[in-house]
C-alpha positions as CSV (number, residue, x, y, z in Angstrom):
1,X,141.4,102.4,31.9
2,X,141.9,103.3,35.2
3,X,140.3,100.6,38.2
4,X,138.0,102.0,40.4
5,X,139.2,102.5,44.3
6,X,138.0,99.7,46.4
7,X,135.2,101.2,48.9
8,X,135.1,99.4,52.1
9,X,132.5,97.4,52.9
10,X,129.7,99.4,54.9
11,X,129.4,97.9,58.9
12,X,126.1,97.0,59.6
13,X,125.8,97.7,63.3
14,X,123.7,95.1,65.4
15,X,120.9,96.3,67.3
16,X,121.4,95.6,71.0
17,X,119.5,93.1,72.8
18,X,116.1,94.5,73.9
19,X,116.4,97.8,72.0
20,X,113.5,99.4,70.7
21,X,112.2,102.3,68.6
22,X,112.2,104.4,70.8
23,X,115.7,103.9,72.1
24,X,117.9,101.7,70.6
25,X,120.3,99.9,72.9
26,X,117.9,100.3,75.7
27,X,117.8,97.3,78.4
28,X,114.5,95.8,78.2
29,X,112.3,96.4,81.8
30,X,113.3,94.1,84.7
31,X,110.8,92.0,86.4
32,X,110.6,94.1,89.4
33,X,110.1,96.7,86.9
34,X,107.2,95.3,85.7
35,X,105.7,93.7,88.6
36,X,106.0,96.9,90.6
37,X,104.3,99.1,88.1
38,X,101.2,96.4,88.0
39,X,101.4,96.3,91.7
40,X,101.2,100.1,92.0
41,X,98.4,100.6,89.7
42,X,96.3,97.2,91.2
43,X,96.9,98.9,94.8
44,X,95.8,102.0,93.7
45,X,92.3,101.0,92.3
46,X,91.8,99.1,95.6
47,X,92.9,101.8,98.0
48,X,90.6,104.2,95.7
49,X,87.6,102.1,95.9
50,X,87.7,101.9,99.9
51,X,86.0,105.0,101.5
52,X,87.1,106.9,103.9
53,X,87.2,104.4,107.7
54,X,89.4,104.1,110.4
55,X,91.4,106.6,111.5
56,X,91.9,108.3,107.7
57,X,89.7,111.1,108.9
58,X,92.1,112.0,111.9
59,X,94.4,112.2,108.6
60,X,92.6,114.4,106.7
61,X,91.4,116.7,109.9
62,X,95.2,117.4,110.5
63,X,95.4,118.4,106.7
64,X,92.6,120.4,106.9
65,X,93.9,122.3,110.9
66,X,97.0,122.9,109.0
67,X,95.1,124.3,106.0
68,X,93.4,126.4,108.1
69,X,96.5,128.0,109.9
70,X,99.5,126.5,108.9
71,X,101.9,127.9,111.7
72,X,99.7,128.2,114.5
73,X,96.9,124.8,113.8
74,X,94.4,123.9,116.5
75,X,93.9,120.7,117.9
76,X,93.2,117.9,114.9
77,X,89.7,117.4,116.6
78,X,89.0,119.6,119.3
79,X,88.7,123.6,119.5
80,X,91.9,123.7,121.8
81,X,94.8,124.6,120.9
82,X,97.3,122.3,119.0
83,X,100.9,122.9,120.4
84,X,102.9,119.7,120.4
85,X,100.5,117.7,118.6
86,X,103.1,115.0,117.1
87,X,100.8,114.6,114.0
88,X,101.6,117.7,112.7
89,X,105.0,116.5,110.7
90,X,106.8,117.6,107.6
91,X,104.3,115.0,105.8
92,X,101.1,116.6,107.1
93,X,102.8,120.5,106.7
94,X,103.8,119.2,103.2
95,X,99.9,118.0,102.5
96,X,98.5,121.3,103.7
97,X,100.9,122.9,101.3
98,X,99.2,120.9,98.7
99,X,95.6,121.9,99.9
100,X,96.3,125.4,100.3
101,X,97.9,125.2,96.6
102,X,95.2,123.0,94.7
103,X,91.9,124.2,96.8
104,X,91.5,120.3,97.7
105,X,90.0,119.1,100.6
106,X,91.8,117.2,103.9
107,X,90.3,113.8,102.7
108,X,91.1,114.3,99.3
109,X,95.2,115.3,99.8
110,X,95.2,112.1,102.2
111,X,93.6,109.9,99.0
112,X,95.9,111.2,96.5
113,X,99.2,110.7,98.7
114,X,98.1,106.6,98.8
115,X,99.6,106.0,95.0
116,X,102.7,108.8,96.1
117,X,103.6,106.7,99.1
118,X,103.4,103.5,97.4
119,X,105.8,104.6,95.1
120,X,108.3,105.9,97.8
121,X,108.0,102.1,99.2
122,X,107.9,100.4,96.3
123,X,111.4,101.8,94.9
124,X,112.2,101.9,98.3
125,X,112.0,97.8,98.2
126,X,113.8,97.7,95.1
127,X,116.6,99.8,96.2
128,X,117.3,98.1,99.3
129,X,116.8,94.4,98.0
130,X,119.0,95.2,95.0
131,X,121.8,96.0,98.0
132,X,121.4,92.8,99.5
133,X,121.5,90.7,96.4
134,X,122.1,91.1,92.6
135,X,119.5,89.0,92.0
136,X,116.6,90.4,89.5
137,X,113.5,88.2,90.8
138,X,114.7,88.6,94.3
139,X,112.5,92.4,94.8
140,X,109.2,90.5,93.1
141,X,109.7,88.2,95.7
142,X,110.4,90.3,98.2
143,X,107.6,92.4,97.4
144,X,105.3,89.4,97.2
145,X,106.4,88.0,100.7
146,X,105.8,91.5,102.7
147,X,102.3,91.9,101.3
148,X,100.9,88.4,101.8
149,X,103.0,86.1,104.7
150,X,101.9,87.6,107.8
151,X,98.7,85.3,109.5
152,X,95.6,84.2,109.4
153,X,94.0,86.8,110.8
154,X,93.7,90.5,109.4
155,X,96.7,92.6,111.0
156,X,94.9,96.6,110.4
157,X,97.1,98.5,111.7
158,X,99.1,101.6,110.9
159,X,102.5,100.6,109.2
160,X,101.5,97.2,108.8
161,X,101.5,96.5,105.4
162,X,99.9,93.5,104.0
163,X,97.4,93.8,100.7
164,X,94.2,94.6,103.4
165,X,95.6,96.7,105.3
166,X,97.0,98.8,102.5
167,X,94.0,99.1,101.2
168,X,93.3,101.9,103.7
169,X,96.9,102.9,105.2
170,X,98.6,104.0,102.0
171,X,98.0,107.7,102.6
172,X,99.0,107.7,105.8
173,X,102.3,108.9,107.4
174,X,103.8,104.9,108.4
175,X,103.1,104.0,104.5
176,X,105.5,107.0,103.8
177,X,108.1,106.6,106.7
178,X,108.4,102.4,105.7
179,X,109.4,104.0,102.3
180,X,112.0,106.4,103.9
181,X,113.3,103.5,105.9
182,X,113.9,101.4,103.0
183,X,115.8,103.8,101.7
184,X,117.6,104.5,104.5
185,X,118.4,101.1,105.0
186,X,119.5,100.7,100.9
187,X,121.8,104.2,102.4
188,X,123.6,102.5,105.4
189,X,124.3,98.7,103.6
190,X,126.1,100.4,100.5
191,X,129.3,100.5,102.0
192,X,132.0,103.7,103.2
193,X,130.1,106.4,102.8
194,X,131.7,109.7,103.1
195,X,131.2,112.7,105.5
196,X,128.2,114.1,103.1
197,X,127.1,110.7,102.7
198,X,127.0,110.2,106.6
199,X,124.8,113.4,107.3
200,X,122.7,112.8,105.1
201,X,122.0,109.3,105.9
202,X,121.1,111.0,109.7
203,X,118.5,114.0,108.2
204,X,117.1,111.2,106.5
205,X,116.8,109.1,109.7
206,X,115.9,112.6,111.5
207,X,113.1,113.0,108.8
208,X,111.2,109.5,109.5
209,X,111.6,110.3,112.8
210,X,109.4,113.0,112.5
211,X,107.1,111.6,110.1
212,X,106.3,108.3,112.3
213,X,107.9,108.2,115.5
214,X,106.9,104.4,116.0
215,X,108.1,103.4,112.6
216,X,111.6,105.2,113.5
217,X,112.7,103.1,115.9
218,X,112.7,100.3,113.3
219,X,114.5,102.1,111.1
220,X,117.2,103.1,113.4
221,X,117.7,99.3,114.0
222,X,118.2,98.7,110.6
223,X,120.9,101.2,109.8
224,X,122.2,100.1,112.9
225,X,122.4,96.6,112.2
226,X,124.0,97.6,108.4
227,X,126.8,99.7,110.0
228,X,127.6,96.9,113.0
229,X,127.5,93.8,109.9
230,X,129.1,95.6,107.4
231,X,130.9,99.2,107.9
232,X,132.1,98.5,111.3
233,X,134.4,95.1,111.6
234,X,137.6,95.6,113.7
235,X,139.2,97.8,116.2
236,X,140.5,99.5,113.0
237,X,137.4,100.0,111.2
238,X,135.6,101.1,114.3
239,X,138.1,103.6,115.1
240,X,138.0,104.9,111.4
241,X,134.1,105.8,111.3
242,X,132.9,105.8,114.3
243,X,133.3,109.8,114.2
244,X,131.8,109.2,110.8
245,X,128.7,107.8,112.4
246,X,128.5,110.4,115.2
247,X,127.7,113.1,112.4
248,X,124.7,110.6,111.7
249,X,123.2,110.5,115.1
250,X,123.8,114.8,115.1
251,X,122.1,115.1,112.1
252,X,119.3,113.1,113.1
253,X,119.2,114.8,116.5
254,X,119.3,118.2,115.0
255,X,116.6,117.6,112.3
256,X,114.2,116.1,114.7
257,X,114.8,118.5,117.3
258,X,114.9,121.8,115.3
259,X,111.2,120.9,113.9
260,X,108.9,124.0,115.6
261,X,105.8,122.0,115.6
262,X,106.6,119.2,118.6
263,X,109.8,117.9,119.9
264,X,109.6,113.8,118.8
265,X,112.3,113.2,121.8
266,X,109.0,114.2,124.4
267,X,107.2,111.1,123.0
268,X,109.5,108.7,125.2
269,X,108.3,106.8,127.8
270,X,104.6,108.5,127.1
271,X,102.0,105.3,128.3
272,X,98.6,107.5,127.2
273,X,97.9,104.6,124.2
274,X,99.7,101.4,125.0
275,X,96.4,100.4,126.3
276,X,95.3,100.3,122.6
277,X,98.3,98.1,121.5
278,X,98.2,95.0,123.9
279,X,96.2,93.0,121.5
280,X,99.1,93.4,118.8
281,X,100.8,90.7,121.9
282,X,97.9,89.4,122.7
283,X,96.7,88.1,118.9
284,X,100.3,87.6,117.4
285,X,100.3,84.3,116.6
286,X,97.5,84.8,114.8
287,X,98.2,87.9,112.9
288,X,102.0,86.5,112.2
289,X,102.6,83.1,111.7
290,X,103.2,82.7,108.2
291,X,106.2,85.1,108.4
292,X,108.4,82.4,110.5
293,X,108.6,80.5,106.8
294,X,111.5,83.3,106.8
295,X,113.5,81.5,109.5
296,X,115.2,78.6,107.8
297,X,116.7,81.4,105.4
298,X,117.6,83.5,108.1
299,X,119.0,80.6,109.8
300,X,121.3,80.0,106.7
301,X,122.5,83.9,106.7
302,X,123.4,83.5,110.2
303,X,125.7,80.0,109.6
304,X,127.5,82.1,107.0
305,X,128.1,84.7,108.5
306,X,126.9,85.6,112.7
307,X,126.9,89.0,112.0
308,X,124.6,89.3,108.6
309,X,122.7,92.3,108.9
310,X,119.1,90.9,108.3
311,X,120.3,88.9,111.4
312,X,121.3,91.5,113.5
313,X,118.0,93.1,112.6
314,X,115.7,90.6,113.4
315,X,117.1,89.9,116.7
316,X,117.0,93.3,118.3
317,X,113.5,94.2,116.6
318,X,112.8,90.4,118.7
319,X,114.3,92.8,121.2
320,X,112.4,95.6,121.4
321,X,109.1,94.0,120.8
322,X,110.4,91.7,124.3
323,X,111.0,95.3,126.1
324,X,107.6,96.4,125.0
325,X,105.8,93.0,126.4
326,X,107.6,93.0,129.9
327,X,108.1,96.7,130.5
328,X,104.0,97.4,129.6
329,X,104.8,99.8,126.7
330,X,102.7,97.9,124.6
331,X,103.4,100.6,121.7
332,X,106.8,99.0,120.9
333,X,104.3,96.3,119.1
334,X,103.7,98.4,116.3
335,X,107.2,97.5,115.0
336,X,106.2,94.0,114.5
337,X,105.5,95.2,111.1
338,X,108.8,96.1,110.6
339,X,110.2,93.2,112.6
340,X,109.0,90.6,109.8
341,X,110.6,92.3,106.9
342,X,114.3,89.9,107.7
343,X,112.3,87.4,107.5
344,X,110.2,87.8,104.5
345,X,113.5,89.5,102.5
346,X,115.7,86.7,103.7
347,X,113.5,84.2,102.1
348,X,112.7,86.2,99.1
349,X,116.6,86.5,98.4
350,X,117.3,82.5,99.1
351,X,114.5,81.7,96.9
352,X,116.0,84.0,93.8
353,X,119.1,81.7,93.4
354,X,119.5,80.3,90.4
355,X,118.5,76.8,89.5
356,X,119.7,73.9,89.9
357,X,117.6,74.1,93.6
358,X,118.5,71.3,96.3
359,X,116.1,69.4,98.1
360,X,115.9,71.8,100.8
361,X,115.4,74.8,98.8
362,X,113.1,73.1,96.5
363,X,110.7,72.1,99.8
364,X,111.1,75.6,101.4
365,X,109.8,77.3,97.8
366,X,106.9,74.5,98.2
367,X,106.1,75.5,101.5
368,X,106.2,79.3,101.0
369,X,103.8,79.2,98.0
370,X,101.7,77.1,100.2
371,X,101.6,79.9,103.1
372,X,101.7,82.5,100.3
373,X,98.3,81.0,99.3
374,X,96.8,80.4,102.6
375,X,97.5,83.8,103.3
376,X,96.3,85.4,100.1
377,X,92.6,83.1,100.3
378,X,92.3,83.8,103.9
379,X,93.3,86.9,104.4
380,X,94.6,89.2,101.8
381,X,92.3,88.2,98.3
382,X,89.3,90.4,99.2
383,X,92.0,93.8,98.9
384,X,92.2,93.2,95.3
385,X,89.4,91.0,94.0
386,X,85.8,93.4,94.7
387,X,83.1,91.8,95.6
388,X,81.0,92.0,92.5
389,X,83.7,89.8,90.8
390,X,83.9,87.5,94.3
391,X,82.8,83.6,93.8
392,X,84.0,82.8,97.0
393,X,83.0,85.5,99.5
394,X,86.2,86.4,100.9
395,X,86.5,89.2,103.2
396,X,86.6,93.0,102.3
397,X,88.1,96.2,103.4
398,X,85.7,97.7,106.1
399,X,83.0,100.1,104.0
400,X,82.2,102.6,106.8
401,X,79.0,105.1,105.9
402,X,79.7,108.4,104.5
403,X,78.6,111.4,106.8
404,X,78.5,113.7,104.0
405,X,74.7,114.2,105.1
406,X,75.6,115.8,108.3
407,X,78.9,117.7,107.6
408,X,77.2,119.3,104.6
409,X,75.2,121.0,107.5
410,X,78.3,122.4,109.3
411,X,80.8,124.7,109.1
412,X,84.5,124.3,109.9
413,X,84.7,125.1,113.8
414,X,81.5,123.4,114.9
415,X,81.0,121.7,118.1
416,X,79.7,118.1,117.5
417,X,78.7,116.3,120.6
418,X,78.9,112.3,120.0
419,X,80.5,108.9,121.2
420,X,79.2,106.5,118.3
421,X,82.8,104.8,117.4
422,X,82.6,106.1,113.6
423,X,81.6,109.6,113.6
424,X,84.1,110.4,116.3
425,X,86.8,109.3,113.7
426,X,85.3,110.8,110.6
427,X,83.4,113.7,111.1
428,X,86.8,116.1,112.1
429,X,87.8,115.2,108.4
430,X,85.2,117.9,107.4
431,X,86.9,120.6,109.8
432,X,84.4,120.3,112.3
433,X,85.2,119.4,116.3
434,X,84.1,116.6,118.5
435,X,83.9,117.5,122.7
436,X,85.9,115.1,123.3
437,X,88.6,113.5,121.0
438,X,88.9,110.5,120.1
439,X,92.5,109.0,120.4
440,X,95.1,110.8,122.9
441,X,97.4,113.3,121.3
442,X,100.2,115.2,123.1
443,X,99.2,118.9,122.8
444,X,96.2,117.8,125.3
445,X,96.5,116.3,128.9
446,X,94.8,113.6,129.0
447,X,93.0,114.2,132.1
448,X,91.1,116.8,129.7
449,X,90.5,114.2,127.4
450,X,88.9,111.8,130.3
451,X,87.1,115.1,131.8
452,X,85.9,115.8,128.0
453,X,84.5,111.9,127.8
454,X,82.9,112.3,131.0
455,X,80.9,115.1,130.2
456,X,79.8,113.6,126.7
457,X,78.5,110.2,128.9
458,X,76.8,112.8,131.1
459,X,75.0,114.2,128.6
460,X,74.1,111.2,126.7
461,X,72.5,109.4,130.3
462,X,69.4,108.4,130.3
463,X,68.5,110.7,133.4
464,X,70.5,113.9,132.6
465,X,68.6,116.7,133.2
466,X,68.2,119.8,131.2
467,X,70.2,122.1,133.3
468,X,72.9,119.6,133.3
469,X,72.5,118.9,129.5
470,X,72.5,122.9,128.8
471,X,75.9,123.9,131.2
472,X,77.7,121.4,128.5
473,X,76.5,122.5,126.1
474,X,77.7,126.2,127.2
475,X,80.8,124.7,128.2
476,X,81.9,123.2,125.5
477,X,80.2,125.1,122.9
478,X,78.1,122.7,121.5
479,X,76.4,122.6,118.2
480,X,75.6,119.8,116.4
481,X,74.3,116.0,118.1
482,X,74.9,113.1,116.2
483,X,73.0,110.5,117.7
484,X,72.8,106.7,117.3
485,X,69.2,105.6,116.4
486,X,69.1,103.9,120.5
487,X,69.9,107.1,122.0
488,X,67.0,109.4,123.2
489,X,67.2,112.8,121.3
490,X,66.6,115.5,124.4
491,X,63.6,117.6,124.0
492,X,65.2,120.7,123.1
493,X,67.0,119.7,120.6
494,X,66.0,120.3,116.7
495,X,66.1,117.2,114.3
496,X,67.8,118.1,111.1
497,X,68.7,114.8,109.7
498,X,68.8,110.7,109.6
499,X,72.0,109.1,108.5
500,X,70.2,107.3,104.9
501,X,72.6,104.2,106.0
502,X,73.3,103.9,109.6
503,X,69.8,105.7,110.8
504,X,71.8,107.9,113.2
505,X,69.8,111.4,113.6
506,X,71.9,115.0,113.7
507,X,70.0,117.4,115.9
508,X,70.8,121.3,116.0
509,X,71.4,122.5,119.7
510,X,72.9,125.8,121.3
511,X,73.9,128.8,119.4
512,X,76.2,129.3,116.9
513,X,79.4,129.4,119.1
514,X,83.0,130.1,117.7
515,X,83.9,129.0,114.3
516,X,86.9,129.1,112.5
517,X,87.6,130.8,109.1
């Protein structure tokens, strides 16, 4: 009887490490991974639950100009005309494409873009960080020390972005271009990159540019200090992309300048708002301290090697931020946002290496969960933990009144006449226009604006008379008055309404006047 043929034994493959049922072999999630996604969805619900304060309704008014005419948009809170206005971008033409598509309003494309920019930043982190160090815990970390070690004191400004202050700056135009820079940044530090790669790098650059001017000039230095500390070492190197990098700057030039709305180049050496920014000098300590846990890391970055990127960045942001201080351009201070990130990623990556720690490592982890708490409990806790679950009391985002009561009586184009500091900055989210606006903007000399705020004080005096009150309202073709409860209401003006929260009264004056579509 014949045997039968010996079948081979079957191979039992082993299921890869981390594979699941839905995908076998897959890597299981990194910790940035993970982290990030909570993050994102935490910062979400608290930028969500914040309503509409600061200067989000000069956001959602340029949406809504746009909306209204999306090549030719008036003034983002005045009926004048809106050429050269440097807040129409490609984000705001991009959000007004959105309106115009969904039917939304201004204020609600500005809340949906907080959880889109986010994400641009937050792979934006990971991307650069994972260029700087292989690491895996070193973006957590990073992540960790840019929201929470800045100061004791609340920093709220555009393009700053600790956990309060994100609370009501994701959806705006800085949250996006930080993103951008990131990636720029992650761009410039990978290495050679070829002729494609270096014009793309500048429309990229050109691109932020546009979006925030401000937050451009950090993110020039950046990709500067990348191609000086690691593309560009020796005559030789130098000589072999420098051309290379001169396609970068043209790119950037011609995608800035090409842009038909405003000319970003137009905005240097413009003074009309660095009165606004002297505090960001004035209050630094305070609003900064607990970043410069980030120098004994950068310190160690710059004994290995003097030209480390982080290093070069850090000292000409230091630089710029100097120039801003002596020269009086106080608006070079908004990059001190910026300027902490070499410090806070320089830290985050020392504190990733792997264990056994020495000494010194081991004290500096000590003292940045320290600050990393002081900042959290003083600052930063009352963006994530609402007050209905607070036992502390600690300090929440700002909950400005809703004027939904008086811009449900108005139609886009109406003339409000006001000066109380929150309906000049929320009302032109509704469509409507304010005498005189109130932050500077380049489509409008500001000797207009000052001649437009004189005639608002005139109106609101004490001892104004009627003819006076009447030739500005004719002037200025005046609607609407939206009073504080203090101020006298003039005789022939019509009540309408009271503000249910703030007791501020809306009176009906002039005639209808011009209103847009």
């Amino acid at each position: 009887m014949r045997a039968l043929p010996t079948l081979p034994a079957p191979q039992v493959r082993r299921a890869a490490r981390g594979a699941t049922a839905s995908g076998a072999g897959r890597r299981r999630p990194g910790p940035y991974l993970v982290c990030g996604a909570l993050f994102w969805l935490v910062m979400t619900l608290a930028y969500w639950r914040v309503p509409m304060c600061c200067d989000f309704g000069q956001h959602a008014a340029v949406v809504e100009r746009l909306r209204a005419d999306l090549l030719h948009p008036r003034h983002p809170m005045a009926d004048l005309p809106g050429d050269g206005s440097a807040y129409y971008s490609p984000y705001a033409v991009a959000q007004a494409l959105v309106a115009k598509t969904t039917g939304l309003a201004g204020w609600q494309v500005v809340k949906v873009s907080g959880p889109l920019n986010l994400l641009v930043l937050l792979t934006g982190i990971g991307r650069f960080v994972r260029v700087l160090t292989p690491r895996p815990w070193a973006p957590v970390l990073a992540l960790g020390a840019m929201v929470l070690l800045w100061g004791t004191r609340t920093a709220w400004w555009s393009g700053y972005l600790g956990l309060m202050s994100m609370t009501g700056n994701l959806g705006y135009p800085s949250t996006c271009a930080i993103g951008l820079a990131f990636w720029a940044w992650a761009w410039a530090a990978r290495g050679p990159l070829s002729w494609r790669g270096h014009a793309g790098l500048g429309a990229l650059c050109g691109l932020v540019l546009l979006i925030h001017p401000i937050s451009s000039v950090a993110a020039v230095i950046g990709v500067v200090s990348f191609a000086c500390g690691g593309s560009i070492r020796g005559a030789a190197a130098l000589a072999r992309t420098l051309p290379r990098w001169g396609l970068t700057c043209a790119a950037a030039l011609a995608v800035a300048t090409t842009w038909p709305y405003f000319n970003p180049l137009a905005l240097v050496g413009d003074q009309s708002v660095d009165w606004i920014h002297r505090q960001l000098y004035t209050e630094m300590p305070q609003r900064f301290w607990l970043a410069a846990l980030g120098l004994p890391a950068l310190f160690v970055r710059w004994r290995r090697d003097h030209r480390d990127p982080l290093v070069l960045m850090f000292a000409l942001d230091c630089a710029v931020v100097a120039y801003g201080w002596c020269s009086g351009h106080y608006t070079y201070g908004r990059i001190l946002g910026l300027t902490l990130v070499p410090l806070q990623f320089a830290l985050a990556v020392e504190l990733a290496a792997p264990r056994p720690w020495g000494t010194r490592r081991a004290a500096l982890a000590g003292a940045t969960a320290l600050g990393a708490a002081v900042g959290f409990f003083q600052v930063q806790a009352g963006a994530v933990v609402p007050r209905a679950l607070d036992p502390i009391g600690f300090d929440q985002p700002p909950r400005w009144p809703d004027y939904t009561w008086a811009t449900s009586r108005m139609r886009p184009g109406d003339v409000v006449l006001t000066d109380g500091y929150r309906p000049t900055r929320s009302l032109p989210a509704a469509g409507v226009d304010l005498v005189a606006p109130a932050w500077p903007d380049t489509s409008l000399d500001d000797d207009v604006r000052q001649r437009r705020l004189r005639a608002v004080r005139d109106y609101l005096a004490p001892d104004s008379t009627r003819a006076e009150r009447a030739a500005v309202v004719r002037r200025y073709h005046v609607r609407w008055l939206l009073l504080a409860p203090a101020q006298r209401v003039p005789p022939e003006a019509v009540v309408v309404a009271w503000g249910p929260r703030t007791g501020e009264v809306l009176a009906r004056v002039g005639g209808p006047g011009p209103r847009r579509p």
